[in-house]
MOPAC internal coordinates of N, CA, C and O (Angstrom, degrees):
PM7 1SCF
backbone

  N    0.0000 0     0.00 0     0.00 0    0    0    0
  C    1.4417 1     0.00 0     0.00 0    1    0    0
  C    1.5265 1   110.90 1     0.00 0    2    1    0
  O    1.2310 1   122.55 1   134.17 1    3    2    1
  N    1.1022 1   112.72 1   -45.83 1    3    2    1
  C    1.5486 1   131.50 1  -178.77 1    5    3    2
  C    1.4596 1    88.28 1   -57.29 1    6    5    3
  O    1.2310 1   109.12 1    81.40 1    7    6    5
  N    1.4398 1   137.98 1   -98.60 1    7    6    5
  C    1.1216 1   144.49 1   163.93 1    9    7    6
  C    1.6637 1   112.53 1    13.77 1   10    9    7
  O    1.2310 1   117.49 1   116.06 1   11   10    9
  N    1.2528 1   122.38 1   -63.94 1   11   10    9
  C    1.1059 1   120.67 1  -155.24 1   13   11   10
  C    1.2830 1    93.56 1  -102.35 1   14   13   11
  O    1.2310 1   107.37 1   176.77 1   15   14   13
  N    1.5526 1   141.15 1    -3.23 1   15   14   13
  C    0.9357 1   122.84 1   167.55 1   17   15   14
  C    1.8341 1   120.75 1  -101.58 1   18   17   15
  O    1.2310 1   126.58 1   176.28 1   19   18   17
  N    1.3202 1   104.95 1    -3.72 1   19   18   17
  C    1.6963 1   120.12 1   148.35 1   21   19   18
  C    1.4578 1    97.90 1   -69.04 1   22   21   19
  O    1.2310 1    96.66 1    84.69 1   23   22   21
  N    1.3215 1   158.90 1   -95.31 1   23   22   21
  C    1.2545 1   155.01 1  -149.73 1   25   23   22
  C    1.4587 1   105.52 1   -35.42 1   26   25   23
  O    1.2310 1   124.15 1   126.17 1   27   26   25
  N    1.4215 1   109.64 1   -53.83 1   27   26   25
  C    1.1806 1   120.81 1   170.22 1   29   27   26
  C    1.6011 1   126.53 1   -45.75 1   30   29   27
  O    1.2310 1   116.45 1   125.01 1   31   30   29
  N    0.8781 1   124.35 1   -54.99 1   31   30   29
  C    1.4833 1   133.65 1   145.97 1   33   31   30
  C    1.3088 1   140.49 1   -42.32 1   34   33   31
  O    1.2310 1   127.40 1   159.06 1   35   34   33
  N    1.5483 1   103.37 1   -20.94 1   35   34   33
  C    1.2868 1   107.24 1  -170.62 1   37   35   34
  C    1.7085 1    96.93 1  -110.55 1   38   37   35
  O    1.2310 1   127.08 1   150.69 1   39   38   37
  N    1.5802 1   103.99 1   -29.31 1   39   38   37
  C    1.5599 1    87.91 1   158.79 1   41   39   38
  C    1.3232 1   137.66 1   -85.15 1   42   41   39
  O    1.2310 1   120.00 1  -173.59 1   43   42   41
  N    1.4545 1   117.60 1     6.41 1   43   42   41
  C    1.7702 1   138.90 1   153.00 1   45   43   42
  C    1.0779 1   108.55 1   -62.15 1   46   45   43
  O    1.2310 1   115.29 1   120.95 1   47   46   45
  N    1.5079 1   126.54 1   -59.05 1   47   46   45
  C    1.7766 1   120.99 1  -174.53 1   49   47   46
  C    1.8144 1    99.15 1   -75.63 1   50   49   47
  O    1.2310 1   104.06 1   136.63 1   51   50   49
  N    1.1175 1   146.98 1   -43.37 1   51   50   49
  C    1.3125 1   148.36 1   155.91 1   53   51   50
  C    1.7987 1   115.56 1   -19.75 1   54   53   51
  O    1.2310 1   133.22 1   106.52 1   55   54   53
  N    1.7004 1    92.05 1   -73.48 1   55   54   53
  C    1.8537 1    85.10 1   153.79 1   57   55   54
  C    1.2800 1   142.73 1   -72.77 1   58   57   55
  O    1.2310 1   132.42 1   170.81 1   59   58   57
  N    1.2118 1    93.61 1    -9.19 1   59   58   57
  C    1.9126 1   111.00 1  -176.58 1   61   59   58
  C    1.9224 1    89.52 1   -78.34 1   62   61   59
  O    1.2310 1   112.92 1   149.22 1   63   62   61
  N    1.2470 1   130.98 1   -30.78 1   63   62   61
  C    1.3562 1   133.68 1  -167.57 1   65   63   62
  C    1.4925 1    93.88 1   -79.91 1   66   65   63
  O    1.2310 1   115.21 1    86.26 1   67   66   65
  N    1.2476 1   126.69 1   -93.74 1   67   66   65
  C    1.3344 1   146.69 1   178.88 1   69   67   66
  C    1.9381 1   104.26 1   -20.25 1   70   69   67
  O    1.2310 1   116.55 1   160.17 1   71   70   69
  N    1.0536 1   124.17 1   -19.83 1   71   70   69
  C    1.6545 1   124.09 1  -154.50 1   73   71   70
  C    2.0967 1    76.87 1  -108.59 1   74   73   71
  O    1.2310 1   121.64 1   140.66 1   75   74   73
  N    1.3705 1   114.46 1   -39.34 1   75   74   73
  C    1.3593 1   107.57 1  -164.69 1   77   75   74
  C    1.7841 1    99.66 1   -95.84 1   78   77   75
  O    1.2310 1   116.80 1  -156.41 1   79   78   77
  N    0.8214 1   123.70 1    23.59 1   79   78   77
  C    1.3836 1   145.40 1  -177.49 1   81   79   78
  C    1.6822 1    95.72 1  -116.27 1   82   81   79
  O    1.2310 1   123.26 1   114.28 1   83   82   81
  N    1.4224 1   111.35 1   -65.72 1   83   82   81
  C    1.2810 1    89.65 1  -169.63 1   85   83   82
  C    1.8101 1   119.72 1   -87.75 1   86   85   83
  O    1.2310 1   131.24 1  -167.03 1   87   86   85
  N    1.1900 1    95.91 1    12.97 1   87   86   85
  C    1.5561 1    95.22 1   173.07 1   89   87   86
  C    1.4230 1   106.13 1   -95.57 1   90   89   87
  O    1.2310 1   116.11 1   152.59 1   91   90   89
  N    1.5390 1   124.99 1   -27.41 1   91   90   89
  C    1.2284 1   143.33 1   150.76 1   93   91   90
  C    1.9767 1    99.05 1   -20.89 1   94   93   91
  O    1.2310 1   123.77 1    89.55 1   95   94   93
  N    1.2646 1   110.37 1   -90.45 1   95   94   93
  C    0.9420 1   137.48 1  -146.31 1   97   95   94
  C    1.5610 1    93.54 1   -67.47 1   98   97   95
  O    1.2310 1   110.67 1   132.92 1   99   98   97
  N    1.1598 1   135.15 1   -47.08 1   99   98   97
  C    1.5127 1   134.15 1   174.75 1  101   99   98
  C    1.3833 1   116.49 1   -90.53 1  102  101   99
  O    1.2310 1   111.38 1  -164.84 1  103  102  101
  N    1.2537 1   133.83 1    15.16 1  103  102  101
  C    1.7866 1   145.77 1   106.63 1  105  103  102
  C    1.4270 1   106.16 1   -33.03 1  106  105  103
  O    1.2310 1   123.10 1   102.05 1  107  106  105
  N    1.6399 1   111.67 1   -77.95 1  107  106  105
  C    1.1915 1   115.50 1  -178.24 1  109  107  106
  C    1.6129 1   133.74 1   -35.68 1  110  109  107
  O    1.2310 1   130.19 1   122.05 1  111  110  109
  N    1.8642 1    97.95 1   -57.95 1  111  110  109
  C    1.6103 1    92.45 1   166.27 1  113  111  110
  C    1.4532 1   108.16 1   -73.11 1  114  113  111
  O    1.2310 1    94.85 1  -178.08 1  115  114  113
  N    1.1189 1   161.43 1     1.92 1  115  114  113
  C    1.1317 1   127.69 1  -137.51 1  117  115  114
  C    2.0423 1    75.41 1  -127.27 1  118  117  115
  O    1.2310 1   116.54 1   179.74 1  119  118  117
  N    1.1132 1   124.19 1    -0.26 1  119  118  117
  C    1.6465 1   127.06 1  -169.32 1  121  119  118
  C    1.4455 1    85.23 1  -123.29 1  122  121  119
  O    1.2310 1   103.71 1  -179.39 1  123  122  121
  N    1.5287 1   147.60 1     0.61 1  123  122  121
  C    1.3158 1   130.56 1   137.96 1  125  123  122
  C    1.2086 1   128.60 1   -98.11 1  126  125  123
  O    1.2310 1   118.91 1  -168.03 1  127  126  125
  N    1.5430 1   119.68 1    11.97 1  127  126  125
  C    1.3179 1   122.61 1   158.29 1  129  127  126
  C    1.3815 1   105.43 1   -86.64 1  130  129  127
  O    1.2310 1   113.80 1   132.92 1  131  130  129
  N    1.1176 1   129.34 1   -47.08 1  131  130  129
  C    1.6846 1   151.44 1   178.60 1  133  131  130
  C    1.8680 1    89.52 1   -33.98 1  134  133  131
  O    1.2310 1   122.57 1    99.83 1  135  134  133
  N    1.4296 1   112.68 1   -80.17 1  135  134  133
  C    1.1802 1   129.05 1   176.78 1  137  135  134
  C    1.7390 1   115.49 1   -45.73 1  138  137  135
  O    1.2310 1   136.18 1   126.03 1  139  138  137
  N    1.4570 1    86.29 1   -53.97 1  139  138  137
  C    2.0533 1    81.45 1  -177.28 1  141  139  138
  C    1.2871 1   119.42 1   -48.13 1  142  141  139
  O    1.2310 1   127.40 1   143.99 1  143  142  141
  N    2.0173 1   103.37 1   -36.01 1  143  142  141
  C    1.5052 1   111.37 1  -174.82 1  145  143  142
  C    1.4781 1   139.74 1   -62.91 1  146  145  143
  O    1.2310 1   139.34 1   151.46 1  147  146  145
  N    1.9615 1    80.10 1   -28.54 1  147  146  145
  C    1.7380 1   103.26 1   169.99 1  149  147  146
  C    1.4224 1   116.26 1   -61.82 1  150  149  147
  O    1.2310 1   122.31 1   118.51 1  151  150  149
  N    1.5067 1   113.18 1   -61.49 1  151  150  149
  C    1.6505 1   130.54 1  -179.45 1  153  151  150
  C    1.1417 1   111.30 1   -71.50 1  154  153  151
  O    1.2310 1   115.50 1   145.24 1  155  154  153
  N    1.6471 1   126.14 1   -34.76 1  155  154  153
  C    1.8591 1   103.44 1   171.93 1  157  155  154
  C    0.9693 1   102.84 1  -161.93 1  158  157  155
  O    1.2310 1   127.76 1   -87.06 1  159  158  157
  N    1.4980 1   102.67 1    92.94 1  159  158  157
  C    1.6353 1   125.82 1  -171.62 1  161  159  158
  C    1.5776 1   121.68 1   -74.54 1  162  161  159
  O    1.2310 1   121.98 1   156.23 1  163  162  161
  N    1.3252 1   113.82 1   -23.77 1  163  162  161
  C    1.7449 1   114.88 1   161.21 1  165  163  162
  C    1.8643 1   106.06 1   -66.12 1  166  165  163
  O    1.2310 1   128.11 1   115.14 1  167  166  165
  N    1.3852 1   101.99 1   -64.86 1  167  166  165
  C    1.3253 1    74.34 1  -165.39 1  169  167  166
  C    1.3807 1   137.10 1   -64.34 1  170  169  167
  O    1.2310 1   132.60 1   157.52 1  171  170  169
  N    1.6410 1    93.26 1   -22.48 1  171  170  169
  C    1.5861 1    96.72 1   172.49 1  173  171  170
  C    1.3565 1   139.34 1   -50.93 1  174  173  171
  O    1.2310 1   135.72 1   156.46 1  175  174  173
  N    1.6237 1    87.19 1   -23.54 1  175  174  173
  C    1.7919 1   114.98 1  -171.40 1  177  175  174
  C    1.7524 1   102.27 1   -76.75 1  178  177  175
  O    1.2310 1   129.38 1   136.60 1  179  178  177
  N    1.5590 1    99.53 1   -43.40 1  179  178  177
  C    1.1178 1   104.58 1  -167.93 1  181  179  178
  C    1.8744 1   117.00 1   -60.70 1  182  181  179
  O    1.2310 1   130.80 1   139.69 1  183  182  181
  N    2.0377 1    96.77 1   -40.31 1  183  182  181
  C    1.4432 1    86.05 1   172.64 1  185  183  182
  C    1.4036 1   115.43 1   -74.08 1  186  185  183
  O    1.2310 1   116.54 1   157.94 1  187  186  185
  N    0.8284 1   124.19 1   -22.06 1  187  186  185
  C    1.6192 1   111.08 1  -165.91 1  189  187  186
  C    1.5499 1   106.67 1   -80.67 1  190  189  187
  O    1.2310 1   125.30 1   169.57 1  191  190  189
  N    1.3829 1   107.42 1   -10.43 1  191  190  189
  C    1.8273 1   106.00 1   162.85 1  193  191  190
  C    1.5673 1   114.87 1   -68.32 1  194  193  191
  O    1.2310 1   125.40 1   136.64 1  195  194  193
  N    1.6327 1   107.24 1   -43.36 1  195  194  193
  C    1.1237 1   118.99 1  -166.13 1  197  195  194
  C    1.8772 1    98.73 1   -70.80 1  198  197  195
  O    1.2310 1   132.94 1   148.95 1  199  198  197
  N    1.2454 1    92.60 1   -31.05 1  199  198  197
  C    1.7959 1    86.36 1  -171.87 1  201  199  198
  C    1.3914 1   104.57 1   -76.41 1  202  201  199
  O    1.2310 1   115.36 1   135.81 1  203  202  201
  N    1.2268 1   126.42 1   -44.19 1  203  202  201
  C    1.3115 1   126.17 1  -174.75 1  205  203  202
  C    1.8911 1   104.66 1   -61.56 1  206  205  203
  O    1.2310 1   124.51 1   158.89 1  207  206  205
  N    1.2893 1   108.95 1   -21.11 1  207  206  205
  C    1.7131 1    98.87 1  -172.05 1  209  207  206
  C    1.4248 1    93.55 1   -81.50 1  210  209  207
  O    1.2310 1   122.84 1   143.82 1  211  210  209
  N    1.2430 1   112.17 1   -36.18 1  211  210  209
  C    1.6853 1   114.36 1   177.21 1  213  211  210
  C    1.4821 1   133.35 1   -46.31 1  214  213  211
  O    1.2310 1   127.46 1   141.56 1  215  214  213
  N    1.5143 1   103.24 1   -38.44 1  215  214  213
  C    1.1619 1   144.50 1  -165.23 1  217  215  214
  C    1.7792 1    88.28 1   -85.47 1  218  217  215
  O    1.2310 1   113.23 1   115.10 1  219  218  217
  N    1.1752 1   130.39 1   -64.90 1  219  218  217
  C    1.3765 1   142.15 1  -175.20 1  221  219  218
  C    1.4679 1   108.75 1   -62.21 1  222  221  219
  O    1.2310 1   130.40 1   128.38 1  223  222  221
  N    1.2534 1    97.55 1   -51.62 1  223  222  221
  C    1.9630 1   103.28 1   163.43 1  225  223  222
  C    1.5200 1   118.07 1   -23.08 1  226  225  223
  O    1.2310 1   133.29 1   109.84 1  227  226  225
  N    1.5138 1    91.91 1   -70.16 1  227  226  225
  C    1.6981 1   117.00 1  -175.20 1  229  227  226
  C    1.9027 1   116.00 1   -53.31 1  230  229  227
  O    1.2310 1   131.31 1   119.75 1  231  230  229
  N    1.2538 1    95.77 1   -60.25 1  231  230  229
  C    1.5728 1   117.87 1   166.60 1  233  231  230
  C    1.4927 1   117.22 1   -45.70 1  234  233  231
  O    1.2310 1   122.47 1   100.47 1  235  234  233
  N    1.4316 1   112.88 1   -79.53 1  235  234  233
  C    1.4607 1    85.05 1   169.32 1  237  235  234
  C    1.5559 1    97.39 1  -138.21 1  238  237  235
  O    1.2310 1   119.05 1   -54.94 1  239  238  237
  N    1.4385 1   119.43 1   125.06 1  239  238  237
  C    1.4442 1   116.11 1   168.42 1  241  239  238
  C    1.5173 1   129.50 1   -27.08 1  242  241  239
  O    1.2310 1   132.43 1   113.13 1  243  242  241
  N    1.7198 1    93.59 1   -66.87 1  243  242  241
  C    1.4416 1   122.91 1  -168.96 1  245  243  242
  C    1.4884 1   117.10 1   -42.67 1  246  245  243
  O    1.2310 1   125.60 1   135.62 1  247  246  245
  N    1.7570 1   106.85 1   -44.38 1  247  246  245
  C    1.5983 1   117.54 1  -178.76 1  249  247  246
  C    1.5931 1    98.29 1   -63.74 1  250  249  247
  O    1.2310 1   124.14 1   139.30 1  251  250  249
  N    1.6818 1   109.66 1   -40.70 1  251  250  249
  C    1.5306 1   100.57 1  -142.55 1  253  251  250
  C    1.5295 1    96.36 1   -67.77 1  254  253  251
  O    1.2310 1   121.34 1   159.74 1  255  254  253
  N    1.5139 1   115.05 1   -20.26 1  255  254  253
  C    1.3526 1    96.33 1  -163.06 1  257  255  254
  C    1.8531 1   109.68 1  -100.87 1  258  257  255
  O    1.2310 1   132.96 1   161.89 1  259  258  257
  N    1.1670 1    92.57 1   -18.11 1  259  258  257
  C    1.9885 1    93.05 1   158.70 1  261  259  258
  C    1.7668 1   107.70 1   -56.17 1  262  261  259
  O    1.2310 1   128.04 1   132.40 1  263  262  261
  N    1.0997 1   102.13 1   -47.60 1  263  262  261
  C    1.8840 1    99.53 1  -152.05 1  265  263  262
  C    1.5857 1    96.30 1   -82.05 1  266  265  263
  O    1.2310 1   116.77 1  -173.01 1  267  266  265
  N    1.7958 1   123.74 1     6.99 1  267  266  265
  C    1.4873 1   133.22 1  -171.24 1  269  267  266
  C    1.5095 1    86.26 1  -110.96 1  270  269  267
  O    1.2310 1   124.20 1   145.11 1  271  270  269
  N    1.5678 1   109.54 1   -34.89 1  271  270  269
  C    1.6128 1    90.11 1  -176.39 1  273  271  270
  C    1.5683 1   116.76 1   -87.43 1  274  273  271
  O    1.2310 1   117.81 1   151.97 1  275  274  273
  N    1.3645 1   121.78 1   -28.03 1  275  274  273
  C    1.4440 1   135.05 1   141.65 1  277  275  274
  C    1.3093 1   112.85 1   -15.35 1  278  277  275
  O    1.2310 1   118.55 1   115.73 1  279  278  277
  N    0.8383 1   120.37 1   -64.27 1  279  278  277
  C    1.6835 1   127.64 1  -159.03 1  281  279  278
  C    1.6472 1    95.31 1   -87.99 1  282  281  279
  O    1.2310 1   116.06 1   116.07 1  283  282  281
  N    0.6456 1   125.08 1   -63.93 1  283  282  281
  C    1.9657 1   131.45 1  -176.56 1  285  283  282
  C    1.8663 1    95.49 1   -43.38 1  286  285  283
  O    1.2310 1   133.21 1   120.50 1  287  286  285
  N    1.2492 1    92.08 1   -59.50 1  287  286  285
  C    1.5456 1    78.90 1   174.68 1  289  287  286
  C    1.5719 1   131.62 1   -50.51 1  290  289  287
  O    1.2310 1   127.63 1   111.36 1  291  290  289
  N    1.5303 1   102.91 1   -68.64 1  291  290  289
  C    1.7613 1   111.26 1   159.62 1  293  291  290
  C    1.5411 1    98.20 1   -29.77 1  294  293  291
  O    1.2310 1   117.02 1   118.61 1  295  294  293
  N    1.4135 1   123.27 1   -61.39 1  295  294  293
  C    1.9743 1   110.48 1  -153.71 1  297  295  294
  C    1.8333 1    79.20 1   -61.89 1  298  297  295
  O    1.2310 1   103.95 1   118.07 1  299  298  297
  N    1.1053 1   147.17 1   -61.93 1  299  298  297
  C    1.5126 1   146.12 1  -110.05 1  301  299  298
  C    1.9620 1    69.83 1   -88.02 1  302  301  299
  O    1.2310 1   116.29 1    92.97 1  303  302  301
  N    1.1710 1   124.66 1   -87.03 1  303  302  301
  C    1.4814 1   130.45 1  -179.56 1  305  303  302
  C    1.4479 1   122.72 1    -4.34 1  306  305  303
  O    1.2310 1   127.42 1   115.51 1  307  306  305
  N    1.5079 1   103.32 1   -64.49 1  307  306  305
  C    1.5511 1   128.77 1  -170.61 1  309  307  306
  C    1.7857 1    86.26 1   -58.44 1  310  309  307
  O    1.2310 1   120.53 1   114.14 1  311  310  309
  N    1.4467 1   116.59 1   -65.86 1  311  310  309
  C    1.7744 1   112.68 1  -175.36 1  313  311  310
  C    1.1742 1   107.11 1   -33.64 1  314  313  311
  O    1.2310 1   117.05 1   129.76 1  315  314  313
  N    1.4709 1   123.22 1   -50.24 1  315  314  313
  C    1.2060 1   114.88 1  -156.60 1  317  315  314
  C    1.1442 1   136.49 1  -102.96 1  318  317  315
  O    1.2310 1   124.73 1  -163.50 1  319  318  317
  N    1.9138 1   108.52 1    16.50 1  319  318  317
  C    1.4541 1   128.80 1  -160.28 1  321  319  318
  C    1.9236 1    69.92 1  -132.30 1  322  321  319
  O    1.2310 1   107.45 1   146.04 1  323  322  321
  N    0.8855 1   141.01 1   -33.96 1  323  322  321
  C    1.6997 1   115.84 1  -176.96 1  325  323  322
  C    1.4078 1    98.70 1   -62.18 1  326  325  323
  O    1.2310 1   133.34 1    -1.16 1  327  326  325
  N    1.3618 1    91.83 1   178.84 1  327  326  325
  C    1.7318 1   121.29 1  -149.08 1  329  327  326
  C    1.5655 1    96.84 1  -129.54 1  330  329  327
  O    1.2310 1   126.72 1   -48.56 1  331  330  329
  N    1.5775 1   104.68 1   131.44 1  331  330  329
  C    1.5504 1   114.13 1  -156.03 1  333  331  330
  C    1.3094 1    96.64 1   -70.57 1  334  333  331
  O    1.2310 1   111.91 1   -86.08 1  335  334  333
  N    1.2191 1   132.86 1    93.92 1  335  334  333
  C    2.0927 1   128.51 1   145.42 1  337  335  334
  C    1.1860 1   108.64 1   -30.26 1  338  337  335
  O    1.2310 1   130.91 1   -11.62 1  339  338  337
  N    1.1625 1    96.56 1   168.38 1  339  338  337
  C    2.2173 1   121.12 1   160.87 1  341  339  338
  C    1.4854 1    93.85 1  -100.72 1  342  341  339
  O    1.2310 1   129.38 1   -30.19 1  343  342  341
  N    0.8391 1    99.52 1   149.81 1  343  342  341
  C    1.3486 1   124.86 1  -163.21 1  345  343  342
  C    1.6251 1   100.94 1  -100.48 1  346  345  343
  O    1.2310 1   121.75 1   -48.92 1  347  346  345
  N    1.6858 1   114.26 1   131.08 1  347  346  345
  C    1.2935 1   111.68 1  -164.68 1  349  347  346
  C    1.5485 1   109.37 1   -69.92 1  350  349  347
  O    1.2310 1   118.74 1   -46.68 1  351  350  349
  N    1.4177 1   120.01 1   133.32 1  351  350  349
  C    1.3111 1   121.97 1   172.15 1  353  351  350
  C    1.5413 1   115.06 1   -77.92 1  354  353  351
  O    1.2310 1   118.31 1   -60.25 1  355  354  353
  N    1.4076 1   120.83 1   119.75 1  355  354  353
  C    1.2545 1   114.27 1   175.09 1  357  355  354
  C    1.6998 1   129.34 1  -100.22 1  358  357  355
  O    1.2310 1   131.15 1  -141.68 1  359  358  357
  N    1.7200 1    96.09 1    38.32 1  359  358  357
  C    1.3189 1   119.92 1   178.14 1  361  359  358
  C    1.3952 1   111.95 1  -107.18 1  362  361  359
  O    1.2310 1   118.53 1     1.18 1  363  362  361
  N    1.6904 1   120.40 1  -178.82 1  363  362  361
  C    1.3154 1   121.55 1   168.96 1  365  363  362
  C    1.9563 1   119.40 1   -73.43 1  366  365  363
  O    1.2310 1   122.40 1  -164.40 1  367  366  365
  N    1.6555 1   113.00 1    15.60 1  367  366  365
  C    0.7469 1   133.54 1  -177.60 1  369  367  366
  C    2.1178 1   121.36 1    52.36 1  370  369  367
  O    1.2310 1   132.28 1  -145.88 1  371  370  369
  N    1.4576 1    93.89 1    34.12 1  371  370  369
  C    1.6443 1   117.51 1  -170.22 1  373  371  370
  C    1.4485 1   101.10 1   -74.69 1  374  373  371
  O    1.2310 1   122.46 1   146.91 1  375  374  373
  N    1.5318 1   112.89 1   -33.09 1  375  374  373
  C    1.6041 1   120.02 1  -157.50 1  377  375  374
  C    1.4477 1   101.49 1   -85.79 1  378  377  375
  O    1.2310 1   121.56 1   132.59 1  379  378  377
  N    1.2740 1   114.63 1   -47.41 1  379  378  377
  C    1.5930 1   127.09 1   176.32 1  381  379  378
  C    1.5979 1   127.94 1  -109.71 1  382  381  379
  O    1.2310 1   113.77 1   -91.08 1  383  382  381
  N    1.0886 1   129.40 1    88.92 1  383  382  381
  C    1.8736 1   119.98 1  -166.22 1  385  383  382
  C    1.8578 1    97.76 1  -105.56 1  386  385  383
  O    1.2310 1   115.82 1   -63.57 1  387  386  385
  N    1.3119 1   125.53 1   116.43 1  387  386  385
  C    1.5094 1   108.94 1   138.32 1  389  387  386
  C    1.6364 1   121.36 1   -28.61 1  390  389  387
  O    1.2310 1   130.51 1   -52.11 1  391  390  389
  N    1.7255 1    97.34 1   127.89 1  391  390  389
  C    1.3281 1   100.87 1   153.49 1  393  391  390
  C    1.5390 1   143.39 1     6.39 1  394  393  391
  O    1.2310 1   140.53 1    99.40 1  395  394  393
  N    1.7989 1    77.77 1   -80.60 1  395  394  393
  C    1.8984 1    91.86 1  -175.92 1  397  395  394
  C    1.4133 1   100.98 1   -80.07 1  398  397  395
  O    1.2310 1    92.95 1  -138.47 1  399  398  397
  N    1.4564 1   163.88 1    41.53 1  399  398  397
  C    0.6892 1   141.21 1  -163.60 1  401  399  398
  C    2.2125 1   101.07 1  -151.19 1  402  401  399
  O    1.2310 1   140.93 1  -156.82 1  403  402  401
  N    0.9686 1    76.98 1    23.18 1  403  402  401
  C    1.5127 1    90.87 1   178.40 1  405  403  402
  C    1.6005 1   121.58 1   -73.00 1  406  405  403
  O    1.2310 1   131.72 1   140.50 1  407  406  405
  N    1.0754 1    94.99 1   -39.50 1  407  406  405
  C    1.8765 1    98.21 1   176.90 1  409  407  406
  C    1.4262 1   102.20 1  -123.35 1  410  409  407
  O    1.2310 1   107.98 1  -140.78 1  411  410  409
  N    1.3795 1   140.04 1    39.22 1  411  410  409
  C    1.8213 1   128.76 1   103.76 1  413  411  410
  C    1.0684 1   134.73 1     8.99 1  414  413  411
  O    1.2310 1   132.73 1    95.68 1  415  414  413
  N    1.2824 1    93.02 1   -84.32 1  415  414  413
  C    1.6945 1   110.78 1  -172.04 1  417  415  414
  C    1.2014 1   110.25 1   -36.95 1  418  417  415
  O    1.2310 1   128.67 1   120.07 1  419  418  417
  N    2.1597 1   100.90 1   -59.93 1  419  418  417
  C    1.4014 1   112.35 1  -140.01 1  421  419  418
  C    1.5790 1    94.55 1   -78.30 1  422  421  419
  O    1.2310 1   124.82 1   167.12 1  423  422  421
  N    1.5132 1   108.35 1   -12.88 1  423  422  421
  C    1.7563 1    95.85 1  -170.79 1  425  423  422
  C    1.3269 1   101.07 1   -74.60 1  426  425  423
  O    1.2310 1   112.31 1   130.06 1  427  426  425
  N    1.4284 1   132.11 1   -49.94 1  427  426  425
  C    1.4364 1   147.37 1  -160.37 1  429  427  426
  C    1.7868 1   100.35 1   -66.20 1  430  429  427
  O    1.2310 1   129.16 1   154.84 1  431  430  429
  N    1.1146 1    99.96 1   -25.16 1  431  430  429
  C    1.7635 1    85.99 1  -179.08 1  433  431  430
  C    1.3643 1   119.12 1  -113.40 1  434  433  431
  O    1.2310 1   122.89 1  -178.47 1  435  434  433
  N    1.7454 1   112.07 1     1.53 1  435  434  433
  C    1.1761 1   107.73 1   145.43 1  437  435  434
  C    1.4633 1    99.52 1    99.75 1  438  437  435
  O    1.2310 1   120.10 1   180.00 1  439  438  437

């Protein structure tokens, strides 16, 4: 009786270790997401989208792939309801000037 109630005990402090180990350890990640978010806040954002779709993947297929076709649609829509811009010139803008923008220069330099 004695016997089995040392075993018994010793596999309580055994799990009592392992349970403070893993709260250890998910402190740990959960203070390098904290940190990742500060120092590089896109990508961090970005995985935890990707994990959560992953995560949703697993859970239930069926949603993940409605709320993937949801969204593809909205992006496909949104393209095609915006309104055509000019396209940014990544020159000194010599080749192409708006109109009004002819005497700029000469005011700014006096």
């Amino acid at each position: 009786m004695k016997k089995g109630l040392g075993t018994l005990l010793a596999l309580c402090v055994v799990f009592a270790v392992l349970r403070m180990a893993a709260v250890a350890l998910a402190l740990a990640l959960g203070l390098a997401v904290v940190v990742a978010l500060i120092t590089r806040p896109r990508e961090t954002l970005s995985f935890l989208g990707t994990l959560g779709l992953v995560i949703l993947a697993n859970a239930r297929p069926l949603a993940c792939i409605i709320t993937l076709g949801v969204v593809g649609v909205a992006v496909v829509a949104a393209g095609a309801l915006r309104k055509e811009r000019h396209p940014l010139l990544l020159t000194d803008g010599s080749k192409r000037r708006p109109p009004d923008a002819e005497g700029l220069d000469r005011d700014l330099l006096g």
